[in-house]
C-alpha positions as CSV (number, residue, x, y, z in Angstrom):
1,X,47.3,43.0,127.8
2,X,50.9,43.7,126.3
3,X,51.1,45.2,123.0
4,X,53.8,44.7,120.6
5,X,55.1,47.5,118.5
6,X,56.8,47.0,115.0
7,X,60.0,49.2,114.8
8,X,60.9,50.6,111.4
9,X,64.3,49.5,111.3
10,X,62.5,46.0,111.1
11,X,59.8,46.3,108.3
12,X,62.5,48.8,106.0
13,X,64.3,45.7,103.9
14,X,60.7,44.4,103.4
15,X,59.1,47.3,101.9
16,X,62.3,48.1,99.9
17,X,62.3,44.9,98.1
18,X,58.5,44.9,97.6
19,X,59.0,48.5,96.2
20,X,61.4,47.6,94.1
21,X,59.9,44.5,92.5
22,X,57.2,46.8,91.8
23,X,59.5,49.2,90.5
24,X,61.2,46.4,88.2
25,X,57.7,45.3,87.3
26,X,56.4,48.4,86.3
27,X,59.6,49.3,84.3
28,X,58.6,45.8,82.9
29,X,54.9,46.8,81.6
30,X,56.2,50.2,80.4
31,X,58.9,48.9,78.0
32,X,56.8,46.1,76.6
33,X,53.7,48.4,76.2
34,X,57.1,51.0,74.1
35,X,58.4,48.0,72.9
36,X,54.5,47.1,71.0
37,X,53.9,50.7,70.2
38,X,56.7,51.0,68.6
39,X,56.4,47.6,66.8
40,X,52.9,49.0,65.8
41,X,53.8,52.2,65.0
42,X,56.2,51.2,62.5
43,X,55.3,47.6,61.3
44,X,52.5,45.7,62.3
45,X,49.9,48.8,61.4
46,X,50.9,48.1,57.8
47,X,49.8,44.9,57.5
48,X,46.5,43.2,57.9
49,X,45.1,39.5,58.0
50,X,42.1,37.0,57.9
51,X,41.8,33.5,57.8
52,X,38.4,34.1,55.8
53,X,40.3,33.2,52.7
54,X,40.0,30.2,49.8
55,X,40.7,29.1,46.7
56,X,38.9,30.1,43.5
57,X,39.5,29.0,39.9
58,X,37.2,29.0,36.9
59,X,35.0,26.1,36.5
60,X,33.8,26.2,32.8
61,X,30.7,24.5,32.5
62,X,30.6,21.5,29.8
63,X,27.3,21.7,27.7
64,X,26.5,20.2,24.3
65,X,25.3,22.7,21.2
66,X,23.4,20.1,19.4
67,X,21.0,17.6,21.5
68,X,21.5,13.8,20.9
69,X,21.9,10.4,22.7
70,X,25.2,10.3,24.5
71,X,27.2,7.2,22.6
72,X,30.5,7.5,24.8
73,X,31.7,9.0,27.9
74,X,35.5,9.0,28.1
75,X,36.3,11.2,31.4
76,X,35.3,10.6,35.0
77,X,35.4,12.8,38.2
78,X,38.9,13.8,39.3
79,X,40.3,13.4,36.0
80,X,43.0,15.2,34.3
81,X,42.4,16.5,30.1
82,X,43.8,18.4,28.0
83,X,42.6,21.4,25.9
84,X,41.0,20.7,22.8
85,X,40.7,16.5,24.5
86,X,37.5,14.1,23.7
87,X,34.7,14.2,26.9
88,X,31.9,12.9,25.3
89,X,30.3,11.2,22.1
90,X,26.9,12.1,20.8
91,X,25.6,9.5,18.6
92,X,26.5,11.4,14.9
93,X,23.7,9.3,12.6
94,X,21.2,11.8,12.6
95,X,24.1,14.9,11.9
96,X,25.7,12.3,9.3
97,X,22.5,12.3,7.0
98,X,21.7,15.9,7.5
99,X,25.5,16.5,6.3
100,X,25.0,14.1,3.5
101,X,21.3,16.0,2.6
102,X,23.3,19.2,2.9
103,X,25.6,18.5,0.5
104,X,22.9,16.6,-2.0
105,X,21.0,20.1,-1.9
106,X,24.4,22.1,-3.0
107,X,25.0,19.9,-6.0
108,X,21.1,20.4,-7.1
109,X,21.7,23.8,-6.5
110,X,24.7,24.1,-8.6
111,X,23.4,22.5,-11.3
112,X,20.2,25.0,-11.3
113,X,22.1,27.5,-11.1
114,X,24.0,26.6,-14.5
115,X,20.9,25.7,-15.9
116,X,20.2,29.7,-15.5
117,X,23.3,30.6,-17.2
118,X,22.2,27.8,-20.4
119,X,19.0,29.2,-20.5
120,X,20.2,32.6,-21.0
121,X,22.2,31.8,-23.8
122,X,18.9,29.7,-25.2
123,X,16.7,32.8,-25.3
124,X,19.4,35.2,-26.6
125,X,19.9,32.8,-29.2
126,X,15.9,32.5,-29.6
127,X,15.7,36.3,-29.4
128,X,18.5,36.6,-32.9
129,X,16.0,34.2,-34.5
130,X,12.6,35.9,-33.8
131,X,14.3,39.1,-34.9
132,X,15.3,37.4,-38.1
133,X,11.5,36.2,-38.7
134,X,10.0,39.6,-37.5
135,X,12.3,41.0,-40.5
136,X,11.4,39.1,-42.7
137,X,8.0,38.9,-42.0
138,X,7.8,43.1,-41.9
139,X,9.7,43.0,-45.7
140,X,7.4,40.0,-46.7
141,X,4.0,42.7,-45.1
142,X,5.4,45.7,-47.6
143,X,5.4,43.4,-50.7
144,X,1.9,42.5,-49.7
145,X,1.1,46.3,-48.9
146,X,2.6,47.2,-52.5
147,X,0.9,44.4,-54.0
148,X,-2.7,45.0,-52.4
149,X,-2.3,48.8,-54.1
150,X,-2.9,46.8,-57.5
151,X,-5.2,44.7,-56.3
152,X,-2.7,41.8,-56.5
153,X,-3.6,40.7,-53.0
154,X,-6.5,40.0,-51.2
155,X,-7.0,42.1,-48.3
156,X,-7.7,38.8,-46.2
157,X,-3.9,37.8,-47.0
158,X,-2.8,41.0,-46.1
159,X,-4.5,40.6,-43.1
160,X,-3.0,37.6,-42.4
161,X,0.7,39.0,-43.3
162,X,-0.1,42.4,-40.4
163,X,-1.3,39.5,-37.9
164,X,2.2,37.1,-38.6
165,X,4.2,40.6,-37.7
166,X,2.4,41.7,-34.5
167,X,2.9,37.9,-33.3
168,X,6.5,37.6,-33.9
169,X,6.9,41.4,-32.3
170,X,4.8,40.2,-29.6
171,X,7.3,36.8,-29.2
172,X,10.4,38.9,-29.6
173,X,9.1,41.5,-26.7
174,X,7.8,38.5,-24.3
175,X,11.6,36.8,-25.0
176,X,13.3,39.7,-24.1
177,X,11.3,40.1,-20.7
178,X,12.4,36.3,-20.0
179,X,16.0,36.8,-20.9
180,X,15.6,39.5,-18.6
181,X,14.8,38.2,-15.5
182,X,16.9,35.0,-16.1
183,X,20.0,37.6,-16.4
184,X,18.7,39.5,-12.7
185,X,19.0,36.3,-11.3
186,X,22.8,35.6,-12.7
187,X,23.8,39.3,-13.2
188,X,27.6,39.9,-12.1
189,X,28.1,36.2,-11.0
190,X,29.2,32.8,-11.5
191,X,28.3,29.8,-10.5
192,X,30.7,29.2,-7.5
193,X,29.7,33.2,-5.5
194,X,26.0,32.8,-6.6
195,X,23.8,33.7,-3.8
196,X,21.9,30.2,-4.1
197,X,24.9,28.5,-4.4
198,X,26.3,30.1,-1.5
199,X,23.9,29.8,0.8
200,X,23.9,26.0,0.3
201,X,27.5,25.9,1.0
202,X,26.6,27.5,4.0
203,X,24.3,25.0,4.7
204,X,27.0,22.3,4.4
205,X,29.5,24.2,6.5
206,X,26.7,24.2,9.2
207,X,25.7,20.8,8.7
208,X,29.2,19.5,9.2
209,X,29.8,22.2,12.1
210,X,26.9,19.8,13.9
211,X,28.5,17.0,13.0
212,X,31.3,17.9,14.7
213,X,29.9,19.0,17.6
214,X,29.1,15.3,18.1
215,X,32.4,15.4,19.7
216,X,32.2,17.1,23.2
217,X,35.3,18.4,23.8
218,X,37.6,20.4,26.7
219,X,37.5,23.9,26.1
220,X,40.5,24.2,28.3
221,X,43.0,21.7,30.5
222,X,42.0,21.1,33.6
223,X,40.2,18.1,36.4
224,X,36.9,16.8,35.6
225,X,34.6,17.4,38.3
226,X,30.4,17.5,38.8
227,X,29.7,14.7,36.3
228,X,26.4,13.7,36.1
229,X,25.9,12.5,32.5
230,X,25.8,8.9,31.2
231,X,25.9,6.6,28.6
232,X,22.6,6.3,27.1
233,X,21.1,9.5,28.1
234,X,19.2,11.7,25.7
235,X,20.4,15.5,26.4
236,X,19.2,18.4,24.9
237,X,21.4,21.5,23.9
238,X,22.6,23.5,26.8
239,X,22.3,20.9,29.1
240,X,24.9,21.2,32.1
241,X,27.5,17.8,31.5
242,X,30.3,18.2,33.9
243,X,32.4,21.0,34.8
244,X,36.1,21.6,34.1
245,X,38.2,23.1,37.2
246,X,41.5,24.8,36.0
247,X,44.1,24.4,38.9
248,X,47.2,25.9,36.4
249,X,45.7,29.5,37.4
250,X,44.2,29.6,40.8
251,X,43.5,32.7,43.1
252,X,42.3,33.5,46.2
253,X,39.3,35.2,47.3
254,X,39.9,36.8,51.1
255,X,36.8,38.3,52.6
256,X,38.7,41.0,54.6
257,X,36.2,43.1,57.5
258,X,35.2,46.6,55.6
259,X,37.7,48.4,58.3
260,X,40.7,46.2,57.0
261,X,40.3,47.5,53.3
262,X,40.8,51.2,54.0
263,X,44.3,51.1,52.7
264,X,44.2,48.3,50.5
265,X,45.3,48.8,46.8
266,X,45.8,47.1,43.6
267,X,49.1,45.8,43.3
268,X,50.3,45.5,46.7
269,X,52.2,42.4,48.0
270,X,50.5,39.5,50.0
271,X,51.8,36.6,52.0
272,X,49.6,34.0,51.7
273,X,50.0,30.2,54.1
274,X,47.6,27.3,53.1
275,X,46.4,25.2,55.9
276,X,47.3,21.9,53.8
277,X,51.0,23.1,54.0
278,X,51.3,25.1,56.9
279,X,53.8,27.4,57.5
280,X,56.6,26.0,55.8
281,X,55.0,26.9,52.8
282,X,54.5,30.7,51.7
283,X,53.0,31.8,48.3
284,X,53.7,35.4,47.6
285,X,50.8,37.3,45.8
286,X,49.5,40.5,45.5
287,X,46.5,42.3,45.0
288,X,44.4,42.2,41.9
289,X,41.2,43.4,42.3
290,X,38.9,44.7,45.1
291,X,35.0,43.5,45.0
292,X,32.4,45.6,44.4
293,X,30.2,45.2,47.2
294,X,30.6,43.3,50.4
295,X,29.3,39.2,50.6
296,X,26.3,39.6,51.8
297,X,25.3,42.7,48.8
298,X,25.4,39.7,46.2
299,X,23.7,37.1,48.4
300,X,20.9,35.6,47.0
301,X,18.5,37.2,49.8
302,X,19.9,40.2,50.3
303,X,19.5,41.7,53.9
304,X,16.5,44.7,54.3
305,X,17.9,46.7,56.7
306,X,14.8,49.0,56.9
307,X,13.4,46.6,59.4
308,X,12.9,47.8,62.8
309,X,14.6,45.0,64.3
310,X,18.2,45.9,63.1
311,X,21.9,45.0,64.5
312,X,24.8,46.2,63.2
313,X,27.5,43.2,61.7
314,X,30.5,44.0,60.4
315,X,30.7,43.3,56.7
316,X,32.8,41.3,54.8
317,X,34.7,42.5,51.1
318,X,35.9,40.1,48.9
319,X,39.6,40.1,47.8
320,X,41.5,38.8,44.9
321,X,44.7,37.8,45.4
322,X,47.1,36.2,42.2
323,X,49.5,33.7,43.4
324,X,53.2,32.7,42.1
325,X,52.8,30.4,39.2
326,X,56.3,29.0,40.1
327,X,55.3,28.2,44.0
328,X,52.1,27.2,42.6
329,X,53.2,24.3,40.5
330,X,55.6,23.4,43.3
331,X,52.6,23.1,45.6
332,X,49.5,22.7,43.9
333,X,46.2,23.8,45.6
334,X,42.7,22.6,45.4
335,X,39.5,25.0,45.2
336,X,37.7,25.5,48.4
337,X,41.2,25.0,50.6
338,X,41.5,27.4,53.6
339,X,44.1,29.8,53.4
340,X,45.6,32.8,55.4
341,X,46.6,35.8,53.9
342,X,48.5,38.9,55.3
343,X,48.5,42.0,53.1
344,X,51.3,44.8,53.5
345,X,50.1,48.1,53.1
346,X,53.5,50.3,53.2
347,X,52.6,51.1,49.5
348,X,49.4,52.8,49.3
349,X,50.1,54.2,45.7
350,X,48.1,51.6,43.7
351,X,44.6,52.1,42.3
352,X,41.1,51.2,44.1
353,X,40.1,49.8,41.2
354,X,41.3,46.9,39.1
355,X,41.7,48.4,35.5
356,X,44.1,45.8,34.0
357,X,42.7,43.2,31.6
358,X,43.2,39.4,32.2
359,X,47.0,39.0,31.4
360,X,45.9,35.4,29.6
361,X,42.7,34.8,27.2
362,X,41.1,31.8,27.3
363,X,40.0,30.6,23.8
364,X,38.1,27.5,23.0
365,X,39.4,25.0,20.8
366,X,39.2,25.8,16.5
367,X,35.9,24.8,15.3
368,X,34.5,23.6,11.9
369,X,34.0,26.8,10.6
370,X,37.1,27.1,9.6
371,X,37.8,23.1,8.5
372,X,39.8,23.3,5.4
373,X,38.4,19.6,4.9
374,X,35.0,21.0,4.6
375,X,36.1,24.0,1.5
376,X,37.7,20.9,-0.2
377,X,34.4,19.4,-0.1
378,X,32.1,21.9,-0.9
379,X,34.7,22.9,-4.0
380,X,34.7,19.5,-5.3
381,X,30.7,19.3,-5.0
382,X,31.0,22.7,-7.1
383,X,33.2,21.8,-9.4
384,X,31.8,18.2,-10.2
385,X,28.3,19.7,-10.8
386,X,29.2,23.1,-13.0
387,X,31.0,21.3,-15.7
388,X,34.1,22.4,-14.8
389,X,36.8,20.7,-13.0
390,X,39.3,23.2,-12.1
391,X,36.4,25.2,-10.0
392,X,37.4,26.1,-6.7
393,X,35.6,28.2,-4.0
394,X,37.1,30.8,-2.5
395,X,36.2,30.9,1.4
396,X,34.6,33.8,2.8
């Protein structure tokens, strides 16, 4: 058997180039494992990511104050209204008569309370004239009492004469206690700030609030959604109508994992991609607020951990982000939409915890407490029924 020996000389070139592919790949690995430290080290640490993100806005809740029969239904789902716009119409007969009985009972009531201030002046004018009878009734008893000394009057007239000035004292006294009480009931008012009279204005003001309430309306612009009310239907107050969605001042709610948040402040800048767009679209944000417990804290069942039959998850911490109002209107979002959001966390100097009130108050529309229609009514119900035309109630 012949054996064959490799020389070196031969199998030199091969190793050298094997070497130094290893060599080139190695050199390879090292730069791109400097190359990502240093991207880490001074970029991508300071940033972190989820795509457990969405789109929140308020949804206000349409409810009635007053229950009726539903006349008119002037919105649909997916519609667009205004602040302040028409939804619904209860049917108004019933509110109509009880606004019409409201204001019946503040004339009455005007017209007894001037029937107080008469009868005051009655009985002090009945009071001047009993005094002038008891007067002369006591000067008419000492005749009589000088008389009777000389026998010029029987004692059963001068009985007669003491019993004439005890009743007419008597009168006088029980006058006095009437005009009395009438004057506690009309003491340091008039007829328009009387308490009776006042509280059946108020009973018009509310009866004409109810009447007003008839009309359902937006208490802020938005899209209809969740309607499940129809014509015909007999709703009692507080029942759920539809719902209003706000889409002029959406956020986003990103669920970050509770070793994300560790650096995460108030205030600092987000990126923010929404799958409908993609990438070519990039709402700037930043950090409003910080939850106050992880997702599953606030779930409906929460977890019980105690159990012997345990396992670890990472939780979840929701995240409020503010969008640009100017990208927003540019490219309007939808609630529920996935979105991706990358905070930067160079800027660690903001608080934990959101302190900052909401930059914009949401008021509902002006009610009937303050209709000047309804003061010009109850004035003129006051004035018409007090004798005097140029009576006018001041508004509390």
């Amino acid at each position: 058997m012949t054996t064959h020996s490799t020389s070196p000389a031969a199998e030199s070139p091969n190793n050298r180039t094997r070497n130094l592919r290893l060599l080139i790949l190695l050199a390879v690995v090292i730069l791109g494992v400097s190359v990502y430290s240093a991207y880490f080290f001074f970029h991508a640490r300071y940033f972190e990511s989820t795509d457990d993100a969405y789109v929140a806005a308020d949804m206000v809740q349409i409810t009635t104050e007053i229950g009726g029969t539903v006349s008119a239904v002037y919105v649909d789902d997916t519609q667009h209204v205004k602040q302040g716009q028409v939804l619904l119409q209860l049917d108004p007969a019933d509110a109509e008569i009880a606004l019409q009985a409201a204001e019946a009972e503040l004339a009455r009531t005007v017209r007894s309370v001037r029937g107080l201030y008469s009868r005051s002046k009655g009985l002090e004018a009945s009071i001047r004239a009993n005094q002038v009878s008891l007067k002369s009734a006591q000067e008419d008893l000492e005749r009589r009492q000088m008389a009777a000394r000389d026998g010029g009057v029987s004692s059963e007239e001068l009985q007669h004469a003491q019993d004439q000035v005890a009743q007419l004292d008597a009168t006088l006294i029980a006058t006095k206690e009437e005009l009395e009480t009438t004057n506690a009931q009309i003491d340091n008012t008039s007829v328009t700030n009387h308490p009776q009279v006042r509280a059946a204005a108020a009973q018009v003001r509310q009866a004409a609030l109810s009447l007003k309430r008839t009309e359902v309306r937006a208490p802020i612009s938005g899209v209809v959604a969740r309607r499940n009310v129809q014509i015909g239907s007999r709703i009692a107050a507080g029942s759920p109508l539809m719902a209003v969605v706000s889409l002029d001042d959406v956020w986003v709610d990103a669920n970050f994992k509770e070793v994300q948040i560790k650096n995460m402040r108030v205030g600092q800048p987000v990126a923010i991609h929404a799958d409908i767009y993609g990438n070519d679209v990039e709402y700037p944000g930043k950090i409003v607020g910080l939850g106050a417990g992880s997702g599953s804290a606030f779930a409906l069942l929460p977890p019980q951990n105690a159990s012997g039959n345990w396992i670890k998850i990472v939780q979840r911490v929701p995240v409020r982000i503010a969008l640009d109002q100017q990208t927003l209107k540019a490219h309007p979002l939808r609630v529920g939409l996935s979105m991706h959001a990358t905070v930067d966390l160079h800027d660690v100097s903001g608080s934990i915890v959101a302190t900052e009130v909401r930059e914009h108050a949401q008021l509902l529309p002006m009610s009937a407490e303050h209709d000047d229609a309804v003061e010009e009514k109850i004035a003129n119900i006051i004035a018409q029924n007090s004798g005097d035309t140029t009576t006018t109630l001041t508004a509390n």
